[in-house]
Backbone as JSON Lines, residues from 0, in Angstrom:
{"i":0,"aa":"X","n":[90.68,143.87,120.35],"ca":[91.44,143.86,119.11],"c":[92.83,143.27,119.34]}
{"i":1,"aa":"X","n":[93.38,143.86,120.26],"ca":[94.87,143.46,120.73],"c":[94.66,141.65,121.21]}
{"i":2,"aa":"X","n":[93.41,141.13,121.31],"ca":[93.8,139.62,121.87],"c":[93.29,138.81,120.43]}
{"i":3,"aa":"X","n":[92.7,139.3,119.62],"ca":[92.55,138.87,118.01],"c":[94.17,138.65,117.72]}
{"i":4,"aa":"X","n":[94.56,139.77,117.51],"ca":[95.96,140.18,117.01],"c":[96.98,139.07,117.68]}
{"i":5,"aa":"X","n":[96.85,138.83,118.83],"ca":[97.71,137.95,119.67],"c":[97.39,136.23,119.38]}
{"i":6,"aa":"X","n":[95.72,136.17,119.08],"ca":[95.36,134.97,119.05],"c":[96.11,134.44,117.57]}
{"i":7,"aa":"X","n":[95.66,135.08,116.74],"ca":[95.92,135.3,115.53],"c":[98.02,134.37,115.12]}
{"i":8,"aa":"X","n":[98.46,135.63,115.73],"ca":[99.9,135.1,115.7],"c":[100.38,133.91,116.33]}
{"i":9,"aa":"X","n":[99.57,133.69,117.46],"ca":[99.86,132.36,117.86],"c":[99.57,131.08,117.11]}
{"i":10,"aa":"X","n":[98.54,131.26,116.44],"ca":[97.8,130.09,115.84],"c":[98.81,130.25,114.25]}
{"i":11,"aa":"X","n":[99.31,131.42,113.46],"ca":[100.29,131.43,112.59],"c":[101.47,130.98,112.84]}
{"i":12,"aa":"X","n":[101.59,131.29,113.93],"ca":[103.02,130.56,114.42],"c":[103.3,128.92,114.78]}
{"i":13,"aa":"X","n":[101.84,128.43,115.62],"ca":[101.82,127.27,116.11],"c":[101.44,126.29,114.91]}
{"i":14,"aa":"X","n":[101.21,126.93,113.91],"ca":[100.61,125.94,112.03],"c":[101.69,125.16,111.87]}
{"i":15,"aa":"X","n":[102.64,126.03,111.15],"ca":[103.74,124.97,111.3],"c":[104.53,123.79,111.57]}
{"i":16,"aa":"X","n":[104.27,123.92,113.07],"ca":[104.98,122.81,113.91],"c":[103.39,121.6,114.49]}
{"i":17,"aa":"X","n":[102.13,122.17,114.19],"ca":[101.24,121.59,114.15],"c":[100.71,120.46,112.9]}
{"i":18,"aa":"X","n":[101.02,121.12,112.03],"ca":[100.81,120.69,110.3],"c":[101.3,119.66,109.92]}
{"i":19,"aa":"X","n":[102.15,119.24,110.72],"ca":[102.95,117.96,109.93],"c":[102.13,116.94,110.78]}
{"i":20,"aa":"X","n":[101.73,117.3,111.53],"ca":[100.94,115.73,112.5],"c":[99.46,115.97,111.76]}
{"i":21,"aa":"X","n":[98.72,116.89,111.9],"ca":[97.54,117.12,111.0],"c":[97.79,116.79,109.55]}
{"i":22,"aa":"X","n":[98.58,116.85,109.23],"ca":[99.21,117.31,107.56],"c":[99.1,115.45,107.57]}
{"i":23,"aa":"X","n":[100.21,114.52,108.17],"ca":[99.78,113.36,107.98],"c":[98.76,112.52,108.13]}
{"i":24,"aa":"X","n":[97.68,113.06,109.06],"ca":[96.72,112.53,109.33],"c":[95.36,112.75,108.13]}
{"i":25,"aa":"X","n":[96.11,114.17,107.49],"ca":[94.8,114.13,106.5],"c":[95.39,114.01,105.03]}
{"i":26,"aa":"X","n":[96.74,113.24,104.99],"ca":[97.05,113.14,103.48],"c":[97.88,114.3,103.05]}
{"i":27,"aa":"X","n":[97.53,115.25,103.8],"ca":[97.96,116.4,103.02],"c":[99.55,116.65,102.88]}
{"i":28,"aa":"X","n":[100.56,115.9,104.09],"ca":[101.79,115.96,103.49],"c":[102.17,115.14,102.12]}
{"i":29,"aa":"X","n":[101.39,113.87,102.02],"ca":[101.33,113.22,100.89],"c":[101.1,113.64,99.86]}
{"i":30,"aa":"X","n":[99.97,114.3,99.71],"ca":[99.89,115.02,98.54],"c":[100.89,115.88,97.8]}
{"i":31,"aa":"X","n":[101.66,116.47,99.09],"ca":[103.03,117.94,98.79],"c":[104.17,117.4,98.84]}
{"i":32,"aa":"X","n":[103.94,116.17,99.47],"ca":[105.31,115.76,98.82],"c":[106.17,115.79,100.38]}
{"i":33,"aa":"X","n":[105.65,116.23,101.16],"ca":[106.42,116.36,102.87],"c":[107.17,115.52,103.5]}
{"i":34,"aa":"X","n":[107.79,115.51,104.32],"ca":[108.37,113.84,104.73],"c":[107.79,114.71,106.28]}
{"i":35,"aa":"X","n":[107.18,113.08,106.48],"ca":[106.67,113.39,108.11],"c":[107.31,113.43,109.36]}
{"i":36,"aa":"X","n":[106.57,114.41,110.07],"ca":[107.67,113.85,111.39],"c":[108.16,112.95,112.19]}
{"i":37,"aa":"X","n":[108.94,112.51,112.63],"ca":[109.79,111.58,112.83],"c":[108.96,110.65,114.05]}
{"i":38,"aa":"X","n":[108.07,111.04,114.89],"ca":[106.83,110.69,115.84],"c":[105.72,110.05,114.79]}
{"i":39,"aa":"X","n":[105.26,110.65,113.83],"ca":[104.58,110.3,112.79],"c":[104.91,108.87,112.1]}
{"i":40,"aa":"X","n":[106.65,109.6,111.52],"ca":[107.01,108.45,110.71],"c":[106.54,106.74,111.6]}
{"i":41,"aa":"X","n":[107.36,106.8,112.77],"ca":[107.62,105.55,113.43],"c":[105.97,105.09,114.07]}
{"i":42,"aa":"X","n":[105.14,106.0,114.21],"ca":[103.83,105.25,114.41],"c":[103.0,104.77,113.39]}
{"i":43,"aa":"X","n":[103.19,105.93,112.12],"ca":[102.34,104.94,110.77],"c":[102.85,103.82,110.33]}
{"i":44,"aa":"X","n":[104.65,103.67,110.41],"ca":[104.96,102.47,110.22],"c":[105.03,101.53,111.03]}
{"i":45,"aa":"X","n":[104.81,101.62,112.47],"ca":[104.08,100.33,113.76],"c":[102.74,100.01,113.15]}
{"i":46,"aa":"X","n":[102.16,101.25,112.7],"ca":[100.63,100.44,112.83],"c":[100.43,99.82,111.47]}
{"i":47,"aa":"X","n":[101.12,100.36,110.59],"ca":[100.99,99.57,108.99],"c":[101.89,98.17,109.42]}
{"i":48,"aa":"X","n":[102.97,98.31,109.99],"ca":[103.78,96.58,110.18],"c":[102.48,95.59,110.9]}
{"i":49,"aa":"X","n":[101.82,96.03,111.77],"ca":[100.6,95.17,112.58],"c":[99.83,94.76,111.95]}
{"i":50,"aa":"X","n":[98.91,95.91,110.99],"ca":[98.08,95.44,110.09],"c":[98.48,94.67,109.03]}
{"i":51,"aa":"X","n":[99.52,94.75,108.55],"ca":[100.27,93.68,107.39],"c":[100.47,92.58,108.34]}
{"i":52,"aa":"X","n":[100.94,92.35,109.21],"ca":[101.01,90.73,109.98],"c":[99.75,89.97,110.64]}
{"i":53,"aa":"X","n":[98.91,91.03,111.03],"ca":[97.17,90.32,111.67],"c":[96.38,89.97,110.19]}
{"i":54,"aa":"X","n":[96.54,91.08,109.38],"ca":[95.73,90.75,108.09],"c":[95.81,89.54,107.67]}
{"i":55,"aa":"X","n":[97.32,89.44,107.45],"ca":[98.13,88.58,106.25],"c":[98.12,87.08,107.17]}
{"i":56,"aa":"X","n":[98.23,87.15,108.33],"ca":[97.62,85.6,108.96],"c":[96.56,85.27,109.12]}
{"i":57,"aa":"X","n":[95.53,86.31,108.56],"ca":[93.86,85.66,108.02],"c":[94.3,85.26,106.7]}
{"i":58,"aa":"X","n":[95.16,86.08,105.79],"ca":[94.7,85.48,104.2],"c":[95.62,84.03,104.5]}
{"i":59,"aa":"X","n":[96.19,83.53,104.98],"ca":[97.15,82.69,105.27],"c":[96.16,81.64,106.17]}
{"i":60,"aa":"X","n":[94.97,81.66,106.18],"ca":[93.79,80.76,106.93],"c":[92.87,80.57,105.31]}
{"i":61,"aa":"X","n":[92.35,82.0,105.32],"ca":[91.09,82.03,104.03],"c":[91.01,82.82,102.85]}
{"i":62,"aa":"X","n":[92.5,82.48,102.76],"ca":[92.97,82.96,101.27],"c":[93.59,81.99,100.2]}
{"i":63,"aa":"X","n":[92.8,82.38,98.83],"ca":[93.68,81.39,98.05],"c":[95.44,81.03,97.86]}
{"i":64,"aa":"X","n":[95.75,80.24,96.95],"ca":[97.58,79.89,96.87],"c":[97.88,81.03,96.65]}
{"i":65,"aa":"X","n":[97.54,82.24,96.12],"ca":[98.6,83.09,95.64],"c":[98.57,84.27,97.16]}
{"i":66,"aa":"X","n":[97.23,84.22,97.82],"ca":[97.17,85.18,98.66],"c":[97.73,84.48,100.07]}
{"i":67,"aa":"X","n":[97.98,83.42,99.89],"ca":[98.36,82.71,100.94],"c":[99.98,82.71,101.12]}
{"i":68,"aa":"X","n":[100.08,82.61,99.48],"ca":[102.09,82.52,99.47],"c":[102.08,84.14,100.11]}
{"i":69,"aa":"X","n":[101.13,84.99,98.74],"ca":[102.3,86.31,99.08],"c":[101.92,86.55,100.81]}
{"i":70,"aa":"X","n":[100.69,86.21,101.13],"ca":[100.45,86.72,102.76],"c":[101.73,86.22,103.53]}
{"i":71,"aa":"X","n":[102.3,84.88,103.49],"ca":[103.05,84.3,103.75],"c":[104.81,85.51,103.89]}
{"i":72,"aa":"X","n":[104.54,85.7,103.17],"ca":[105.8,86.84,102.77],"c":[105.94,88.21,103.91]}
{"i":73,"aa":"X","n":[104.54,88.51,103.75],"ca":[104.11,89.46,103.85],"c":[104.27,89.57,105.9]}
{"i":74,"aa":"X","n":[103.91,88.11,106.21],"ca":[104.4,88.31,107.51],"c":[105.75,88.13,108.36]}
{"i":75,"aa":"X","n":[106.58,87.15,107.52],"ca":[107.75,87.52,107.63],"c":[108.55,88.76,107.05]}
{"i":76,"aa":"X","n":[108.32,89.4,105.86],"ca":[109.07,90.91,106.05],"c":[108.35,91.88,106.81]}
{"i":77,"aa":"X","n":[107.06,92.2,107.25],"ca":[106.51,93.09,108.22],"c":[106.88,92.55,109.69]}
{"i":78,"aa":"X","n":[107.07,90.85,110.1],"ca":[107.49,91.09,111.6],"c":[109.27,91.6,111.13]}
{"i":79,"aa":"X","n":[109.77,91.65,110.67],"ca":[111.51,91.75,110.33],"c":[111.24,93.65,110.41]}
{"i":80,"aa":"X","n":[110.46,94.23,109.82],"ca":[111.01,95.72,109.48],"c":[109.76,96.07,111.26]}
{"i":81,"aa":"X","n":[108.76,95.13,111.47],"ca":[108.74,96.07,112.79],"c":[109.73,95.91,113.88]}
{"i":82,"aa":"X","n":[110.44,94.11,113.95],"ca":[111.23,94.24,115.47],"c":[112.43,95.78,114.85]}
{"i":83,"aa":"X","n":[113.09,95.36,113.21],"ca":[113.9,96.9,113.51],"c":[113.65,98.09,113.46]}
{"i":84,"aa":"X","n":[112.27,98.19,113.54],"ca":[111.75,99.77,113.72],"c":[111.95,99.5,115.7]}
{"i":85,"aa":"X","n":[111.72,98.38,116.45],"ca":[112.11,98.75,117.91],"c":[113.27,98.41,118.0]}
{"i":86,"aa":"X","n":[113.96,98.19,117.04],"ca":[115.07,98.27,118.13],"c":[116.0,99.95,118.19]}
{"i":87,"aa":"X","n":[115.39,100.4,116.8],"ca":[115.72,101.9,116.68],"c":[115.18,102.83,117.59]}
{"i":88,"aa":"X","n":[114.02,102.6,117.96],"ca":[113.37,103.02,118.82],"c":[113.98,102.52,120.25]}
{"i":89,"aa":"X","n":[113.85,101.07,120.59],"ca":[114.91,100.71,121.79],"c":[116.31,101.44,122.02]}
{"i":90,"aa":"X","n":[116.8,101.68,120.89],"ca":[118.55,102.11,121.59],"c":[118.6,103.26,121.46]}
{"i":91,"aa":"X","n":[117.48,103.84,121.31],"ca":[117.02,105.66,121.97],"c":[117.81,106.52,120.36]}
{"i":92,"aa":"X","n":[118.03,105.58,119.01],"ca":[118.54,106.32,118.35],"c":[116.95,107.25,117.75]}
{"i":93,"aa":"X","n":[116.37,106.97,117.78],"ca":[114.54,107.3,117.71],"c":[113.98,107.74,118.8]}
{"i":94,"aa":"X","n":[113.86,108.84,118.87],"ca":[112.89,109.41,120.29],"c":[111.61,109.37,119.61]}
{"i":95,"aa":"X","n":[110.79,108.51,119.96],"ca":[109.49,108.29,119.35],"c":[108.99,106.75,120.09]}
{"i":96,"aa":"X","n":[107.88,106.91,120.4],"ca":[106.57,106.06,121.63],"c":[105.91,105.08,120.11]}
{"i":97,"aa":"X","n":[106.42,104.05,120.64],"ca":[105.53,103.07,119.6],"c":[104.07,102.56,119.95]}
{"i":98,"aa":"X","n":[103.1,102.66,118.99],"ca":[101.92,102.39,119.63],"c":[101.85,100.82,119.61]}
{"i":99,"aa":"X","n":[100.72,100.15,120.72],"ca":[100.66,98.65,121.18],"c":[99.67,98.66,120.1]}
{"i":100,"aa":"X","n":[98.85,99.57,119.75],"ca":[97.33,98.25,118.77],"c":[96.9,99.2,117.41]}
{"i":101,"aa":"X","n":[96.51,98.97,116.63],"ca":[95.84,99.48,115.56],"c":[95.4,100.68,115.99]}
{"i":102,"aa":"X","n":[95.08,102.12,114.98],"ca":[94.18,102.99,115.11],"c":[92.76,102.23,114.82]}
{"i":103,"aa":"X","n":[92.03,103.15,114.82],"ca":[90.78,102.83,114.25],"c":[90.16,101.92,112.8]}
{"i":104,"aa":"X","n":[90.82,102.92,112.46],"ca":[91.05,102.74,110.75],"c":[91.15,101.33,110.5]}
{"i":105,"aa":"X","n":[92.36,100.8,110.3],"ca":[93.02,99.65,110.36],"c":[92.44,98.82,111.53]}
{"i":106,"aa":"X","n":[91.68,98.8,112.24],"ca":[90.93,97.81,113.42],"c":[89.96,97.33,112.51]}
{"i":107,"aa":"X","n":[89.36,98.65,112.09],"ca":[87.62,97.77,110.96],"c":[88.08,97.51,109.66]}
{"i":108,"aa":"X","n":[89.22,97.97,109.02],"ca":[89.72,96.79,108.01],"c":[89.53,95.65,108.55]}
{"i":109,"aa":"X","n":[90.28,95.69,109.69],"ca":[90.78,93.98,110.16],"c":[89.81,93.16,110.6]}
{"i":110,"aa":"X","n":[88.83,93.92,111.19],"ca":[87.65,93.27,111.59],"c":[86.6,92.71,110.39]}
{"i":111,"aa":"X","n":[86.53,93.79,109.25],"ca":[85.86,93.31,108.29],"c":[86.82,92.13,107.66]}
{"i":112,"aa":"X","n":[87.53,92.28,107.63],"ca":[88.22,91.15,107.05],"c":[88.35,89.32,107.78]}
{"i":113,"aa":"X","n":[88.31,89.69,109.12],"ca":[87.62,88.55,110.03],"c":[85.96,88.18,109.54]}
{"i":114,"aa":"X","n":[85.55,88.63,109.71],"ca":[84.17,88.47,108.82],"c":[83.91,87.79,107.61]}
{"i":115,"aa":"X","n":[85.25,88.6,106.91],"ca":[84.67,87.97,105.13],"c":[84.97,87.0,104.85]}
{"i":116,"aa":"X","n":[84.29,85.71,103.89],"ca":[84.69,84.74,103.71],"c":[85.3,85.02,101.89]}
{"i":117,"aa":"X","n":[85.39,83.51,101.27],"ca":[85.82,83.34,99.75],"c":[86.08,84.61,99.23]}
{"i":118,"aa":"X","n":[85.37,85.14,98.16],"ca":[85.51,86.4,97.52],"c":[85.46,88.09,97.87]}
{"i":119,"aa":"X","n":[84.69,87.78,98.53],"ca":[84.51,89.19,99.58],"c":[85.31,89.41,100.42]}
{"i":120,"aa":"X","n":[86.13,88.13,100.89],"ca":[87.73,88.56,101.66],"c":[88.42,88.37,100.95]}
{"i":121,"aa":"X","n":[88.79,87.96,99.34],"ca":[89.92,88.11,98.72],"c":[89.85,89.49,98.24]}
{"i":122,"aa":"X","n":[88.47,90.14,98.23],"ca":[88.38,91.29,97.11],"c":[88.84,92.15,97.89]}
{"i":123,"aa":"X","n":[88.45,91.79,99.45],"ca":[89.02,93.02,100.2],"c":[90.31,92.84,101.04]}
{"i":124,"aa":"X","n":[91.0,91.8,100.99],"ca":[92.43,91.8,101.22],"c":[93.49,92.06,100.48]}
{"i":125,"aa":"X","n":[92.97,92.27,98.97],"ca":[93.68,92.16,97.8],"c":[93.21,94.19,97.76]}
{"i":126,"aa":"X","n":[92.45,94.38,97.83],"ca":[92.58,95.93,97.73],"c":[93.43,96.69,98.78]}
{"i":127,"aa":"X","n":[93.24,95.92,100.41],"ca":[93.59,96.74,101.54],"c":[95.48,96.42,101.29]}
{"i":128,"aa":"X","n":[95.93,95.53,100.19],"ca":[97.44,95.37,100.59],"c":[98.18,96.19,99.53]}
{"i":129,"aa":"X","n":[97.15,96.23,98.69],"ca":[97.52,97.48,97.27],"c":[97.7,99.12,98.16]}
{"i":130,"aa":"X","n":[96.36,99.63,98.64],"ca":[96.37,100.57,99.17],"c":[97.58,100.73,100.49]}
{"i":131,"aa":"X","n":[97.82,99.97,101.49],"ca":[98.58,99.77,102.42],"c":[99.78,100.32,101.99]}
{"i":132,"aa":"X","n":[100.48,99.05,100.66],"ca":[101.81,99.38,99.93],"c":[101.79,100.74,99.5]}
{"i":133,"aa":"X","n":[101.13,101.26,98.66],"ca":[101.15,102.81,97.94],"c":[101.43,103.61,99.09]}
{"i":134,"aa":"X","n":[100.58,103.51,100.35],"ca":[101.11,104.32,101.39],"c":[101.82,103.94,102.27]}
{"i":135,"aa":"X","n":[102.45,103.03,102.2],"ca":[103.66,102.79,102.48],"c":[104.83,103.06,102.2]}
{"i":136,"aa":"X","n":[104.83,102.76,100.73],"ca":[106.22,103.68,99.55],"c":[106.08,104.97,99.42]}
{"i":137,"aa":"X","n":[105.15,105.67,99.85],"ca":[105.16,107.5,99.8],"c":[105.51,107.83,101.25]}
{"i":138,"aa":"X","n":[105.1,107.45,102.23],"ca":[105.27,107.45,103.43],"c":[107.0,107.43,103.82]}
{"i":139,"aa":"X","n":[107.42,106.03,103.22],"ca":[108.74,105.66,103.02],"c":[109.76,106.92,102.32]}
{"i":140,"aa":"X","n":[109.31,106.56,100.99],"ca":[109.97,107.64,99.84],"c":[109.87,109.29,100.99]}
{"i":141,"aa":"X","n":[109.28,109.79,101.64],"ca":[109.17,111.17,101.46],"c":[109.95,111.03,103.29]}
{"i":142,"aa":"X","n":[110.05,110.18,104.36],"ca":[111.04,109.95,104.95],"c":[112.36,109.9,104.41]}
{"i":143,"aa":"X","n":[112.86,109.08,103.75],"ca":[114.18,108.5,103.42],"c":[114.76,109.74,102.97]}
{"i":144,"aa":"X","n":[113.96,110.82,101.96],"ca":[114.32,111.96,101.41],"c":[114.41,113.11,102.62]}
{"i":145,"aa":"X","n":[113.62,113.57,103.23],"ca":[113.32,114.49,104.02],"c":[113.19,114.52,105.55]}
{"i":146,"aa":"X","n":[113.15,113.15,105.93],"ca":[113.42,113.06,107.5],"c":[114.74,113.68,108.32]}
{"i":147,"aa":"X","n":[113.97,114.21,109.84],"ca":[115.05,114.51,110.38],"c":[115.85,113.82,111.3]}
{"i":148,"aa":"X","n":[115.55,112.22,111.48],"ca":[116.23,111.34,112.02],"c":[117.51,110.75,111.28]}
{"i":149,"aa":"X","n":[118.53,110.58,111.1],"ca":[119.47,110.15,110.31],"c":[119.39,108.7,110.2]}
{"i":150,"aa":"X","n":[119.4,108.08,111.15],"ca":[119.28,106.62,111.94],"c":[118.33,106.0,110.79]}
{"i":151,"aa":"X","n":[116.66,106.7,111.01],"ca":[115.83,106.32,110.83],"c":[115.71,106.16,109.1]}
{"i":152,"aa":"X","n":[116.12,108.0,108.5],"ca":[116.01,108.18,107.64],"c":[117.21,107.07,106.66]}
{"i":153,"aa":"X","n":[118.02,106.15,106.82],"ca":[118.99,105.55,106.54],"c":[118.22,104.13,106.36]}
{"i":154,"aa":"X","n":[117.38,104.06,107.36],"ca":[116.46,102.98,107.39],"c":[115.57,102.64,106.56]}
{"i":155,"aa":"X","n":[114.79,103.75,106.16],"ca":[113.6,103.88,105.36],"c":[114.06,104.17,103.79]}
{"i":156,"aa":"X","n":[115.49,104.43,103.65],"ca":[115.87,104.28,102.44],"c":[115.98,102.44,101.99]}
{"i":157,"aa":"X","n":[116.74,102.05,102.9],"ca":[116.82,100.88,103.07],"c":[116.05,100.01,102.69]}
{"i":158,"aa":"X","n":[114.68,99.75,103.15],"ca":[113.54,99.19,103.36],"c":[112.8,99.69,102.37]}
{"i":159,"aa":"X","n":[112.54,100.48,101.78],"ca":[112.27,101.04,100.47],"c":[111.6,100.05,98.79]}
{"i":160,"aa":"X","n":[113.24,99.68,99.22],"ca":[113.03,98.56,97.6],"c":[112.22,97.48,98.2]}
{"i":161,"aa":"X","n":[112.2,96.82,99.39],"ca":[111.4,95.61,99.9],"c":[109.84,96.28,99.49]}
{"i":162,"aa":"X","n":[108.96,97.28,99.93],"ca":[107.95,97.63,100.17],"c":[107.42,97.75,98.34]}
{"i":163,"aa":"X","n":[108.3,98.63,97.91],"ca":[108.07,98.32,96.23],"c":[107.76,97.46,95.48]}
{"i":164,"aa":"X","n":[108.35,96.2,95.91],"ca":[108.2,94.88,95.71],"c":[107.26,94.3,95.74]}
{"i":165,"aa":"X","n":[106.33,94.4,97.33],"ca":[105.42,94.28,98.16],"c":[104.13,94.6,97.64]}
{"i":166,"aa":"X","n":[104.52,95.65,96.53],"ca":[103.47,96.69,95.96],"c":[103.04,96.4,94.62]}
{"i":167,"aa":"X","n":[104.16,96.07,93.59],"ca":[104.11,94.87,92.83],"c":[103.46,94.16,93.02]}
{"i":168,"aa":"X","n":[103.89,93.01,93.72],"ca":[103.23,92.01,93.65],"c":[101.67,92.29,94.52]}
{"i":169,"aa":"X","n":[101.06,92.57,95.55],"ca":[99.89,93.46,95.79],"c":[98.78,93.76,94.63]}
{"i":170,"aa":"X","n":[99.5,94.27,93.44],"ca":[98.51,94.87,92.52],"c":[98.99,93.1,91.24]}
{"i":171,"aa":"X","n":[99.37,92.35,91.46],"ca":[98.86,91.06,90.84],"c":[97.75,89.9,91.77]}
{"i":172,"aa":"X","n":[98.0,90.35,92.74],"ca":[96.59,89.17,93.42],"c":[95.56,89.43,93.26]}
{"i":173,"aa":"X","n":[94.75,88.34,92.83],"ca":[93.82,88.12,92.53],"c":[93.39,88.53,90.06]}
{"i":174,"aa":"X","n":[94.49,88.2,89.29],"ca":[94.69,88.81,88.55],"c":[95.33,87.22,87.86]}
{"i":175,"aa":"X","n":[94.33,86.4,86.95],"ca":[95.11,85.35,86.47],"c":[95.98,85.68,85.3]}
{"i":176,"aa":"X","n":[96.87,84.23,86.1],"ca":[98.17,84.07,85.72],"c":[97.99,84.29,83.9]}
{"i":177,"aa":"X","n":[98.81,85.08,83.18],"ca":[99.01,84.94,81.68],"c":[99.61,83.54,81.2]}
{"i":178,"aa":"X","n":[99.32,83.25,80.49],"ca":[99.13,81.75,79.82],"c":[99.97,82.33,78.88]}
{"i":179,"aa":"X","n":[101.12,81.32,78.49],"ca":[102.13,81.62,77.36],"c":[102.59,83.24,76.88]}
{"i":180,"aa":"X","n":[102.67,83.8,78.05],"ca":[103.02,85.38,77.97],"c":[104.1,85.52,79.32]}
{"i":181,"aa":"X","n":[105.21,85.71,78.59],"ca":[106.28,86.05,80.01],"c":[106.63,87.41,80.43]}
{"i":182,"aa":"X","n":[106.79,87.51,81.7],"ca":[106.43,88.7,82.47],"c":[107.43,89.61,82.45]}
């Protein structure tokens, strides 16, 4: 009974400081609104800057003009916000390990997306940069508000309005142009 009781409190106690790495991994700080931990923050945004620059130099091969301009964009502001996510990380104002390659996840996006040709890679580059952005700007938004890095959290306010933008325009590709209707 007494090692229930003990197990028990440990695992109540250890939730907490466990939850925010589980909590991001299953959405669930997203959902509540959480800002992630600061280990968290700087690896979802390494591996989202990678996948926005490997993606976006396929649609920039076998993507139409519009997925080609915005891809175009898309890899110059993702290499710009990852070198200054290292250099935050470089001048130790970030105690946080940047990862070298994709999770999983984001590998078989990328791979399916090597694969797809004409429509079946616009349909699915044009969904994966919609989805990407949305969790990008909540990811962002609930850092900038609630992080405990100052450095970082100063950063992600920063970078903020770019990704919004990003997200915008995201949910117009593949979406023809209005004819005598201004935007």
């Amino acid at each position: 009974m007494k090692r229930a009781v003990i197990a028990l409190a440990c695992v109540l106690f250890a939730g907490p400081a466990l939850a925010q790495s589980l909590g991001e991994k299953t959405g669930v700080n997203s959902a509540l609104g959480v800002a992630p931990a600061t280990a968290d923050f700087v690896k979802e945004v390494a591996i989202s800057d990678m996948f926005e620059i490997e993606s976006s130099k396929l649609a920039e091969q076998k993507g139409n003009a519009q997925e080609k301009s915005f891809a175009q964009q898309m890899v110059t502001d993702h290499t710009k916000t990852s070198t200054e996510l290292k250099g935050l990380v470089g001048d130790k104002k970030v105690d946080a390990t940047l990862p070298t390659a994709l999770d999983s996840s984001h590998q078989s996006k990328l791979d399916k997306l090597k694969s797809a040709t004409g429509k079946d890679f616009s349909s699915n580059y044009n969904s994966y940069q919609v989805s990407a952005h949305e969790d990008a700007v909540s990811l962002f938004e609930r850092y900038a508000k609630g992080g405990d890095n100052s450095a970082l959290k100063d950063w992600a306010g920063k970078t903020l309005p770019a990704l919004k933008h990003h997200l915008d325009m995201a949910k117009e590709l593949g979406k023809a142009p209005s004819v005598g209707q201004s935007k």
